[in-house]
N, C-alpha and C positions, 0 to 999 in steps of 0.2 A: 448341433447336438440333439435338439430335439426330434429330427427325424430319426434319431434311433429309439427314441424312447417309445416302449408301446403302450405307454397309458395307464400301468397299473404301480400297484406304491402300498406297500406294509406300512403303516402305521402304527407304531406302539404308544402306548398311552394310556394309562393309569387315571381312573376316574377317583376326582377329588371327597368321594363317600362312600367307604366300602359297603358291601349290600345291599344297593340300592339297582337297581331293575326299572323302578319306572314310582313316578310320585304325581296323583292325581286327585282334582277336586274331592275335595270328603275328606279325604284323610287326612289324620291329625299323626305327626311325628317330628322328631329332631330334621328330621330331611327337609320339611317345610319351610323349618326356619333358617335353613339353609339357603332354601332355594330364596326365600324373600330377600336375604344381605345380597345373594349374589345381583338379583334384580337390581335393588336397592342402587350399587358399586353402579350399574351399569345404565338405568333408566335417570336413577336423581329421586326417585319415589320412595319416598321415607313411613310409610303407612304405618299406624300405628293399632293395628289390630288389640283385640282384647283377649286374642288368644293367638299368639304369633305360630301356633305350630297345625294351627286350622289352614288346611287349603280352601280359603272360601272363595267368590265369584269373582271380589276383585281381583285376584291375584291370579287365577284361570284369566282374564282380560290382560293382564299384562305378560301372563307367558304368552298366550295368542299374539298379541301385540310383537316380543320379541322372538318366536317362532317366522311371522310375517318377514319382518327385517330381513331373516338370514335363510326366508326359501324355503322353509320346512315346511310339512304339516302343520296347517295352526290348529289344533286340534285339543290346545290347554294340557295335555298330559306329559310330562316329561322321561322321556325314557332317554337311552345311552346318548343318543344324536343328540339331543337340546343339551344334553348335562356337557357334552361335549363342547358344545357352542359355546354355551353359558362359561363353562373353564376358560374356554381361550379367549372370550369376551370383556373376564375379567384378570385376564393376565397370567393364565394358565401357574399361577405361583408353587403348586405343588409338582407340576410335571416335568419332566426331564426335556432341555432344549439346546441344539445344537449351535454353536458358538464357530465364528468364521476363524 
């Protein structure tokens, strides 16, 4: 079967944060704290910031870190591809999934 396939493949899929674009070091917003649980779910790293909606350096080291894993630009900033990862890393629970 696979010699008919040509390689290509629609994917749909619903990012688990509406308006979000891309979330990097500096900025402070709900999406931060976002991205820190999902980390959290997925590293073991429980960090206890004093301001959980700061993207500060440690937390740019651990997307780098988890960027690294999965082949991406490690480059700390999260746009659609890492959020992507990061969803289906931690069990894509808001996205729609096909069932045998």
């Amino acid at each position: 079967m696979l010699s008919l396939w040509e390689g290509y493949y629609l994917l749909l899929w619903q990012p688990p944060l509406t308006g979000v674009n891309l979330i990097f070091p500096g900025q402070t917003s709900t999406n931060v704290e976002w991205l820190r649980k999902q980390l959290t779910e997925i590293d073991g790293i429980n960090q206890q910031p004093v301001n959980p909606q700061f993207f500060d350096v440690e937390l740019k080291a651990r997307v780098v870190s988890f960027q690294k894993t999965k082949h991406l630009k490690p480059d700390g900033k999260v746009g659609m591809q890492t959020v992507f990862y990061l969803d289906s890393a931690t069990g894509a629970k808001n996205s729609p999934h096909l069932k045998d």
